[in-house]
C-alpha positions as CSV (number, residue, x, y, z in Angstrom):
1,X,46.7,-4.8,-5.6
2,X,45.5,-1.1,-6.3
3,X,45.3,1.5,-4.1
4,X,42.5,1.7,-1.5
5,X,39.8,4.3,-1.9
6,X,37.1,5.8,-0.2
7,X,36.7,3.3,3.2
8,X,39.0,0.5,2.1
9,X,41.9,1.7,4.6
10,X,39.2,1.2,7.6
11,X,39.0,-2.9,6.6
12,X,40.2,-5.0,9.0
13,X,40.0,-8.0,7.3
14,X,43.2,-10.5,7.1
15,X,42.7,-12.7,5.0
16,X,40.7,-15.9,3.7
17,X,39.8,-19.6,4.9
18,X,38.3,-22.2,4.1
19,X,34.5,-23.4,5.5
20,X,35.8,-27.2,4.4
21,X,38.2,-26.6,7.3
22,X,38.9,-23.4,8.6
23,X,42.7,-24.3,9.8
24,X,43.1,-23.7,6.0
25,X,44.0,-19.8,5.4
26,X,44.8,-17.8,2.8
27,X,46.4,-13.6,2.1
28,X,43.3,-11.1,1.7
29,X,44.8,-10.6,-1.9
30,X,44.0,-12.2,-4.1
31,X,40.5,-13.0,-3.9
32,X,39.6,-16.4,-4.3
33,X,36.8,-16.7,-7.0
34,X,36.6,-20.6,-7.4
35,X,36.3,-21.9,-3.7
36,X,39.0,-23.1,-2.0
37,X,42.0,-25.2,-4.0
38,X,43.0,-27.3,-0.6
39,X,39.6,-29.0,0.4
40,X,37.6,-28.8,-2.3
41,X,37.4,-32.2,-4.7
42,X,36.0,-32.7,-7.8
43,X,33.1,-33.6,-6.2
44,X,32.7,-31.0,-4.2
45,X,33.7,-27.6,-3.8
46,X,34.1,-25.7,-0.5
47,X,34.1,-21.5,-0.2
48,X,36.2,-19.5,1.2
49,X,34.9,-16.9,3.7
50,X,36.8,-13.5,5.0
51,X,38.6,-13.4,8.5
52,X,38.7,-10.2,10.4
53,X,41.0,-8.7,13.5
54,X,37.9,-9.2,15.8
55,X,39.9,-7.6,18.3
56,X,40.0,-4.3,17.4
57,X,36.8,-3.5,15.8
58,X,35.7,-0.3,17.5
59,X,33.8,0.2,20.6
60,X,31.6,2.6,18.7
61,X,30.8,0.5,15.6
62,X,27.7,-0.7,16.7
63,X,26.9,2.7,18.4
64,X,24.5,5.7,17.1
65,X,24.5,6.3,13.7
66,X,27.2,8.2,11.6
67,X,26.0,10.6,8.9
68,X,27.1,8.0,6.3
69,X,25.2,6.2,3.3
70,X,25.7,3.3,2.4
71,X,27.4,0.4,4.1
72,X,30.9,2.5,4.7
73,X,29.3,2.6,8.0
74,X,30.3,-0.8,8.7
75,X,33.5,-0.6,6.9
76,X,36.0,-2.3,9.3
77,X,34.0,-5.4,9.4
78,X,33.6,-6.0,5.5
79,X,36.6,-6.5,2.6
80,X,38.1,-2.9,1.4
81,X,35.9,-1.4,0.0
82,X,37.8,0.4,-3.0
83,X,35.2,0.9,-5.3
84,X,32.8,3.7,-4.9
85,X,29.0,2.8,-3.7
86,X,25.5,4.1,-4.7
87,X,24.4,4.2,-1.1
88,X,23.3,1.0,-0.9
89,X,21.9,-0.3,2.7
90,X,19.9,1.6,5.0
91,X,16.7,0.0,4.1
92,X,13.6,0.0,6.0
93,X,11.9,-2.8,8.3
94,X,8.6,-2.5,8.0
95,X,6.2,-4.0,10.2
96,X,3.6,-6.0,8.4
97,X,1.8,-7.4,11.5
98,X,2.4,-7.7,14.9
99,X,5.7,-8.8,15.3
100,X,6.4,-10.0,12.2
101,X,9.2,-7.5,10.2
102,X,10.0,-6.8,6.6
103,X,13.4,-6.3,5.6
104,X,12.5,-4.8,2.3
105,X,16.1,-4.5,0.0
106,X,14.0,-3.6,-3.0
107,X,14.9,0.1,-1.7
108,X,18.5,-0.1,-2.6
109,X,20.2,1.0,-5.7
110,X,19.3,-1.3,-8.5
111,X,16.1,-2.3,-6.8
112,X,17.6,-5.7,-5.5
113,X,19.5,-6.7,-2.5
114,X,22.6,-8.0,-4.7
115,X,23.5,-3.9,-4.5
116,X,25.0,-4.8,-1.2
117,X,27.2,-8.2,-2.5
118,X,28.8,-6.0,-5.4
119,X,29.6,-3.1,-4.0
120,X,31.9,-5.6,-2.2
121,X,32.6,-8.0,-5.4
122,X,33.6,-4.6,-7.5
123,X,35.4,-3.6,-4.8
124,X,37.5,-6.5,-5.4
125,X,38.1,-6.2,-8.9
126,X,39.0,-2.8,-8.5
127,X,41.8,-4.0,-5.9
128,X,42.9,-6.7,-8.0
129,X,43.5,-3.6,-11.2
130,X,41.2,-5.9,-13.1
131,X,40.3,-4.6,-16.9
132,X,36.7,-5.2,-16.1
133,X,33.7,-7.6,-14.5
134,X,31.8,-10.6,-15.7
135,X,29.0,-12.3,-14.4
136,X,26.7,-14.7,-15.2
137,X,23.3,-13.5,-14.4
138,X,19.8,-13.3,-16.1
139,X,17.6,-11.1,-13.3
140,X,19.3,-8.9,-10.5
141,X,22.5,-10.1,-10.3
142,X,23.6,-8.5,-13.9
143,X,21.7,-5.7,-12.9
144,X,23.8,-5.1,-9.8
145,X,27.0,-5.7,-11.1
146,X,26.8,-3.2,-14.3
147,X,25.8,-0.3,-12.3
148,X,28.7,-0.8,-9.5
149,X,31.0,-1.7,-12.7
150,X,29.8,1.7,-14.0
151,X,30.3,3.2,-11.0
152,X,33.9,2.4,-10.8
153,X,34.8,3.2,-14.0
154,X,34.8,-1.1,-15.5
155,X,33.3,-2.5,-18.4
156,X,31.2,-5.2,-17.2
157,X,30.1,-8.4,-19.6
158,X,26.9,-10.6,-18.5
159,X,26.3,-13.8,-19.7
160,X,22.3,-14.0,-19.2
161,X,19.7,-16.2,-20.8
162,X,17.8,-14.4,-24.1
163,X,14.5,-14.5,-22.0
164,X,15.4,-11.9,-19.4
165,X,12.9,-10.0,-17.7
166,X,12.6,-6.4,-19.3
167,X,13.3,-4.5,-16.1
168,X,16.4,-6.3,-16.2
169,X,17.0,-5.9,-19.6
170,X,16.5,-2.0,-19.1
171,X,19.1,-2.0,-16.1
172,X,22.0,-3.4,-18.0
173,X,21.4,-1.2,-21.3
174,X,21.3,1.9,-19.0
175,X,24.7,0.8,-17.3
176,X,26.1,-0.1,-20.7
177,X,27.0,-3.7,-20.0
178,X,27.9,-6.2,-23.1
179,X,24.8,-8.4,-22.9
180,X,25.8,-11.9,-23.8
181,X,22.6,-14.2,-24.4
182,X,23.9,-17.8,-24.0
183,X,22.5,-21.5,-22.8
184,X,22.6,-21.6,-18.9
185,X,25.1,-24.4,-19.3
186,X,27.5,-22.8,-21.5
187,X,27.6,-19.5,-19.0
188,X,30.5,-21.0,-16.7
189,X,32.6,-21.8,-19.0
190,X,32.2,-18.9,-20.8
191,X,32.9,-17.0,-18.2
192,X,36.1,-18.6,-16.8
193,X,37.5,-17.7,-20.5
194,X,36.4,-14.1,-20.7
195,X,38.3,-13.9,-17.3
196,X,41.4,-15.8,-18.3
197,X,41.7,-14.1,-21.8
198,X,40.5,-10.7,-21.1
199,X,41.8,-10.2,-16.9
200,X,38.4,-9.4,-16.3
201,X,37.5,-10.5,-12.7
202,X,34.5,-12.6,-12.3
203,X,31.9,-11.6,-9.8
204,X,29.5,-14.7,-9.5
205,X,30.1,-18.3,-9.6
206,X,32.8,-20.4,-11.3
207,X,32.4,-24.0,-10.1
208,X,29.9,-26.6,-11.0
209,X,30.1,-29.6,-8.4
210,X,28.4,-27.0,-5.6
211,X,28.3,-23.5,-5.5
212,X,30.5,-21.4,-4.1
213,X,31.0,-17.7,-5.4
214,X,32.9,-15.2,-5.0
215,X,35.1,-14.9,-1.3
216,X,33.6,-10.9,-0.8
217,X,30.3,-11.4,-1.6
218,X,28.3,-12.7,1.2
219,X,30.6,-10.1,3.6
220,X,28.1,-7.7,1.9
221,X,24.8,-9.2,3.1
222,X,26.3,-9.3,6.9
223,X,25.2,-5.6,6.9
224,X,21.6,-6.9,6.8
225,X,22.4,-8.4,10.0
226,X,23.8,-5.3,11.5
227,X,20.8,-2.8,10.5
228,X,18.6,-5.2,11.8
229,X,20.0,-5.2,15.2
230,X,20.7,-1.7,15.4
231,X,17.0,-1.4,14.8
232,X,15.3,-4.4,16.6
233,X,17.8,-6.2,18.6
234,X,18.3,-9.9,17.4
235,X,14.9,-11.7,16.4
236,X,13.5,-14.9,17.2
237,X,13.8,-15.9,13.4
238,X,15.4,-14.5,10.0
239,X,13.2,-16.0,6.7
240,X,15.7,-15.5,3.7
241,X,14.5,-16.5,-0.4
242,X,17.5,-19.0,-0.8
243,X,19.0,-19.7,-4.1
244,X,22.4,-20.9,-3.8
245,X,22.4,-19.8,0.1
246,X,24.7,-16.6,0.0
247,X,22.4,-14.6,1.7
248,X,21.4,-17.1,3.8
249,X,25.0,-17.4,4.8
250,X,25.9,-13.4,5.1
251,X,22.9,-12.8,6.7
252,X,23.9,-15.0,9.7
253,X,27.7,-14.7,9.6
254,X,26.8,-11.1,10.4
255,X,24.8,-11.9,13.7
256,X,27.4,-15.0,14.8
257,X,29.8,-12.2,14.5
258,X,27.6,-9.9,16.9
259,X,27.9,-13.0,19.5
260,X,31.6,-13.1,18.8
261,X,32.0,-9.3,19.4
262,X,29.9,-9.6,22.8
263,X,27.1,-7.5,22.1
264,X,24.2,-10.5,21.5
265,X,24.0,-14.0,23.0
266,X,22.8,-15.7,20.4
267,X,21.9,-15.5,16.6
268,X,18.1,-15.9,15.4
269,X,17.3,-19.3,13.6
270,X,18.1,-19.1,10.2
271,X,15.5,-20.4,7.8
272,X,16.2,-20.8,4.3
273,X,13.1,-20.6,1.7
274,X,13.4,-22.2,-1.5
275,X,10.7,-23.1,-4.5
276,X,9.5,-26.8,-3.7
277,X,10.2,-27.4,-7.5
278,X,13.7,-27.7,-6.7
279,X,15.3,-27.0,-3.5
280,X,18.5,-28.2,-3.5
281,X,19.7,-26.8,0.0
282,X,16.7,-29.0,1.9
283,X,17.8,-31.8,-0.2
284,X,21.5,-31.1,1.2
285,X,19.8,-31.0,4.7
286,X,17.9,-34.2,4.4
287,X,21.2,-36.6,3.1
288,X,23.4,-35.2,5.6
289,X,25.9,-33.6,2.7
290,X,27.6,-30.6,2.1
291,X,25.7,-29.7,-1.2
292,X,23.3,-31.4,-3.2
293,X,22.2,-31.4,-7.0
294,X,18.5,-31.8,-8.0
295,X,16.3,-31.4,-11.1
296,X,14.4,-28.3,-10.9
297,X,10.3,-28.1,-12.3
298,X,8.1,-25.9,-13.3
299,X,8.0,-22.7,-11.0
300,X,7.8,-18.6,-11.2
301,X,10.5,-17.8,-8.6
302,X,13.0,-18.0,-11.4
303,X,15.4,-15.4,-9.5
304,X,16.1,-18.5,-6.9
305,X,15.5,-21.6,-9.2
306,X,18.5,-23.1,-8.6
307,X,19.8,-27.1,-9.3
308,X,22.8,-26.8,-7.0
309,X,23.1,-25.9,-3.7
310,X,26.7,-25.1,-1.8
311,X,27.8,-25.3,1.8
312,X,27.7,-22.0,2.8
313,X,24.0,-22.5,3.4
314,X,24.2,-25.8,5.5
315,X,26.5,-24.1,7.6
316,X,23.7,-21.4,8.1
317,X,20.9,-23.7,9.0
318,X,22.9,-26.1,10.8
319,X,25.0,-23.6,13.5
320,X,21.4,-21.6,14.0
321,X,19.0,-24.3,14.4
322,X,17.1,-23.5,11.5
323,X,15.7,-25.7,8.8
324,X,15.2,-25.5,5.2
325,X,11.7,-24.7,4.1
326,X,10.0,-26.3,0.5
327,X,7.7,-23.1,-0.4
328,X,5.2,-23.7,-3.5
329,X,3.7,-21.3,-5.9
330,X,0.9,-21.2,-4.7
331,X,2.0,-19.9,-1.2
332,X,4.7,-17.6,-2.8
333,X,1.5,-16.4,-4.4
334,X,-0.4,-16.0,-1.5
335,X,2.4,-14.0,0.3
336,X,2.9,-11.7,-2.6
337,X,-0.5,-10.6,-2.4
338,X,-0.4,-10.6,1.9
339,X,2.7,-7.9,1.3
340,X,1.0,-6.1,-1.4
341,X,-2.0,-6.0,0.7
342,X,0.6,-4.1,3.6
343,X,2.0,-1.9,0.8
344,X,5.1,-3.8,-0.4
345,X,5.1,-5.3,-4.3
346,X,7.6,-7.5,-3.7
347,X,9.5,-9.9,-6.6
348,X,7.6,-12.9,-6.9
349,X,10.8,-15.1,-5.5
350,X,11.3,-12.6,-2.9
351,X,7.8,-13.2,-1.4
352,X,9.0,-17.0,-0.5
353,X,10.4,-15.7,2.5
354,X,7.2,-14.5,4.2
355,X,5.4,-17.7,2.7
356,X,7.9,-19.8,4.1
357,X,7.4,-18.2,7.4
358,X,3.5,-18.6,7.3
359,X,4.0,-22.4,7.0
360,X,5.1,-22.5,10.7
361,X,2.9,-22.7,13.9
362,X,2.7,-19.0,15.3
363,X,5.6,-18.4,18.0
364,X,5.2,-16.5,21.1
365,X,9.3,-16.5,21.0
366,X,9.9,-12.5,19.9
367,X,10.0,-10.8,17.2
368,X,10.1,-12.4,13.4
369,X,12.3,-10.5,10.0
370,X,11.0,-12.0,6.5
371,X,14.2,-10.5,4.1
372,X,12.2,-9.8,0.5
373,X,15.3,-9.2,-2.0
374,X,13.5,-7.1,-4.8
375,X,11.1,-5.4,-6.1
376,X,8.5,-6.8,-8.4
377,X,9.3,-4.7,-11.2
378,X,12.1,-7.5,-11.5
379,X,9.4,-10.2,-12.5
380,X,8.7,-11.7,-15.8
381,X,5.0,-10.7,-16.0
382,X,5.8,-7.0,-15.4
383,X,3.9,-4.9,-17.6
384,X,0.3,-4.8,-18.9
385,X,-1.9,-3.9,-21.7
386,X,-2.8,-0.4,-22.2
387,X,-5.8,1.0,-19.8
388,X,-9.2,0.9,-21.1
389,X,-9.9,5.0,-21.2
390,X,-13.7,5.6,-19.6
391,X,-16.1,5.4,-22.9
392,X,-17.9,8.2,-22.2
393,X,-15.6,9.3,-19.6
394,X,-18.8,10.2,-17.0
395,X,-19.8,9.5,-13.6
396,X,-21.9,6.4,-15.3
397,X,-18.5,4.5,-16.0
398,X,-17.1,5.5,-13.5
399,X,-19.6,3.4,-11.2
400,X,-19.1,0.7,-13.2
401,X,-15.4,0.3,-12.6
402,X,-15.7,0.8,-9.0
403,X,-18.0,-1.7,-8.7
404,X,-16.7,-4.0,-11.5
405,X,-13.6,-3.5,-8.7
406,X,-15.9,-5.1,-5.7
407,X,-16.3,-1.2,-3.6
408,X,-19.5,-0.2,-2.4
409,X,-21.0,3.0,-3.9
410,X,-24.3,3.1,-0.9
């Protein structure tokens, strides 16, 4: 392993185990990138999640605010953290209506809350002297991973389909990243060769029965929890966009970990939000398994159009008393234009969240956090055709826009 940096000696983290069966445990070092080799089968795999000296956390963690950016606040709680960050975290809740909160992460970094998973998943690969990163990623994923690979000094390869969206696109040409256009079924297998041949370490997913990721990863989205606290206590609810569930699964570890450490009695219900044109993780729900595969349709929340689910997101739902919600296009639609409305251009996947929270009966229980993951530059519609200039450009036309636009001119 290579020497720590920056807030990687704070870590308290010991080691690794499995969610198949936490009795089984593995060293911190070295990261486990394809589950976990004891209880997974080849019909399903299990993750691996990081264990912590609970212990001796600080009094003062939680306490007022250091004048720190980024999540080194929360350093003792998260893997080492040996590559440097961009000052990711820290983003705003914003109150859309009464009661009902915004966690918008489009304000991080690369516009995306995946800015949070690889400053810890770099992080890794920098303790593990790896030559480099590789991911498999067409939208913010990639995006992520080049600029905290450029960061700390890496090359970083993505495997992404030829189709992806242009602010992406943009992203990893500004971060230098090898852009790899292949078929979304060849991207695994790829990927497990660029690591073996080239000791490049891989930051996203390498198993095919269920997903499971990379060991650091969802440590990073725990800080969501934590910011949300110090702000607003623990809500009622947390509405999370759920793709393979790792946010799902950060998000909550974080507040079970606040129960753990004394300083909440509960965690809020965790509801995962998928498109209803897949939805794997309510299919996992509804047969009582660890992870379910389903055939995806037509939808335009392609960021969280996933086939395969994994466990870290029934564990979520299941030890909060959530559910999994089936969100449509239509309603993604509608919430994209409710947040726009209240200031917010959200990603078109990232508006499930609030959709999915709209299809429940109002709740007199406290206070509610929708968790909208990016911006909507990310989306594949983004950008338009030239304006029309004003022909003459005179208070005339002028009139006619505005009302062309539905405002009164009386």
């Amino acid at each position: 392993m290579g020497a720590g940096v920056g807030a990687a000696g704070l870590s308290l983290a010991e080691g690794q185990r499995s969610l198949g069966d936490p009795r089984v445990r593995y060293p911190l070092w070295p990261p486990l990138t394809a589950g976990c080799p004891v209880t997974s089968t080849p019909a399903m795999a299990y993750p691996v999640e990081v264990d912590y000296a609970y212990d001796d956390v600080p009094s003062t963690l939680f306490g007022p605010a250091p004048d720190k950016g980024g999540i080194d606040r929360w350093a003792p709680l998260l893997p080492p953290l040996h590559a440097p960050g961009l000052g990711e975290g820290r983003t705003p809740l914003v109150e859309l209506a009464d009661g009902v909160w915004v966690k918008d992460e489009s304000r991080n970094p690369t516009w995306s809350h995946k800015d949070r998973l690889n400053r810890c998943t770099v992080s890794a690969a920098v303790g593990s002297d790896a030559q480099g990163v590789v991911v498999a990623s067409s939208g913010n994923h990639g995006a992520s991973a080049a600029a905290y690979a450029a960061r700390a000094g890496l090359r970083c390869v993505v495997l992404a389909s030829a189709g992806a969206p242009p602010a992406v696109q943009s992203f990893l040409d500004a971060y230098g990243a090898v852009v790899l256009p292949v078929p979304q079924e060849e991207r695994w297998p790829l990927m497990r060769q660029i690591a073996d041949r080239l000791g490049y370490h891989p930051v996203s997913n390498l198993t095919a029965a269920a997903h499971t990721g990379h060991a650091f990863g969802p440590e990073g989205y725990k800080t969501v929890a934590y910011e949300v606290y110090a702000e607003l206590g623990v809500p009622a609810a947390v509405f999370v966009p759920t793709g393979y569930g790792e946010l799902l699964f950060g998000v909550w570890k974080g507040f079970a970990e606040l129960v753990r450490l004394g300083l909440a009695t509960r965690t809020p219900r965790m509801y995962a939000c998928e498109p209803a044109a897949g939805a794997p993780l309510a299919a996992a729900l509804d047969r009582g398994v660890p992870a379910a595969t389903v055939q995806v349709g037509p939808t335009s929340a392609y960021a969280i159009d996933c086939s395969v689910s994994g466990y870290r997101g029934v564990v979520a739902v299941r030890e909060s008393g959530g559910r999994a919600l089936r969100v449509t296009d239509a309603q993604m639609a509608a919430a994209r234009a409710e947040l726009a409305a209240g200031g917010l251009w959200a990603e078109f996947s990232s508006a499930v969240s609030l959709a999915g929270m709209r299809q429940l009966p109002p709740s007199d229980e406290g206070a509610v956090v929708c968790v909208s993951t990016s911006s909507g530059f990310k989306d594949m519609s983004t950008g338009r055709d030239p304006l029309e200039p004003l022909s003459p450009p005179d208070w005339t036309a002028v009139a006619g826009r505005l009302r062309a636009a539905g405002i009164s001119l009386a």
